[in-house]
C-alpha positions as CSV (number, residue, x, y, z in Angstrom):
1,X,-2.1,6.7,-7.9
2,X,-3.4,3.0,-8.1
3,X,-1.9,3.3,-11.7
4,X,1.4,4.6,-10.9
5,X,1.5,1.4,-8.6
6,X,0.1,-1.0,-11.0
7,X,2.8,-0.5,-13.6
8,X,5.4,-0.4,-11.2
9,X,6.4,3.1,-9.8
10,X,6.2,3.0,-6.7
11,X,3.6,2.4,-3.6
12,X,0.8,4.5,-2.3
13,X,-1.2,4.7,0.8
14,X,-4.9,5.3,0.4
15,X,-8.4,4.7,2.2
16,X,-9.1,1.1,3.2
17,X,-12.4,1.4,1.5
18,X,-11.0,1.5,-1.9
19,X,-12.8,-1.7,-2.9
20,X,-11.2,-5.0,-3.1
21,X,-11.8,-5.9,-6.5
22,X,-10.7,-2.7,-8.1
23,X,-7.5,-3.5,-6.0
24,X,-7.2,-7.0,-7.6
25,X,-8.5,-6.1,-11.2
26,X,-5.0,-4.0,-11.0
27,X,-2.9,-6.8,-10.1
28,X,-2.0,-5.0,-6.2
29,X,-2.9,-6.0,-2.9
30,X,-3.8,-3.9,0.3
31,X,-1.3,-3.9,3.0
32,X,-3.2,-2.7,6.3
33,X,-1.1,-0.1,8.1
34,X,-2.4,-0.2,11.7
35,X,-0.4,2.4,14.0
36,X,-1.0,4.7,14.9
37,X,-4.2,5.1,15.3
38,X,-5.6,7.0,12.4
39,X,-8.3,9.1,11.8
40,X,-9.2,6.7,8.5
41,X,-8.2,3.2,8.0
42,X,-5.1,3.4,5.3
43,X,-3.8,0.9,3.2
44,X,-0.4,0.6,1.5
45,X,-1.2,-0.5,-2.2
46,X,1.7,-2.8,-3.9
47,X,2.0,-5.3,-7.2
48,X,1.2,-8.7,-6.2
49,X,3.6,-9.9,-9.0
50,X,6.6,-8.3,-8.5
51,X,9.2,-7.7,-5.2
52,X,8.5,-4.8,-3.7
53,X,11.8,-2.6,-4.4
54,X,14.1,-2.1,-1.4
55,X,13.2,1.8,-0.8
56,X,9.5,0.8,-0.7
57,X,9.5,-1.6,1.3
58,X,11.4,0.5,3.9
59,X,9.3,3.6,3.5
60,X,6.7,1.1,4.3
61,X,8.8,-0.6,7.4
62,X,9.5,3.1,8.5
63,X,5.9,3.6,8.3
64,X,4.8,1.0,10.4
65,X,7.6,1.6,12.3
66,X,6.9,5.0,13.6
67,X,2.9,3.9,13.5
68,X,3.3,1.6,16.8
């Protein structure tokens, strides 16, 4: 999945513990999705270099969203 994200596909949403540098080595960044309150911490993994593309970014808004 980290893959799929790093060349651009799309976003995925993953365990926080997925370590940092693995993350970065990839060129993505972790966006912490806090509500609700999950049984694991879960991150939404994006390209730092590009514009997250309008349907991602509002599955992620939606996410968040419904989360609080």
């Amino acid at each position: 999945m980290l893959r799929l994200v790093a060349v651009g596909v799309g976003v995925c949403v993953l365990p926080e513990r997925i370590p940092d540098r693995l993350i970065a080595d990839l060129g993505c960044r972790k966006v912490r999705i806090v509500r609700p309150r999950m049984r694991r911490l879960v991150v939404a993994i994006m390209r730092n270099d590009k514009a997250t593309v309008p349907l991602s970014r509002d599955l992620i808004r939606a996410a968040q969203a419904h989360l609080e």
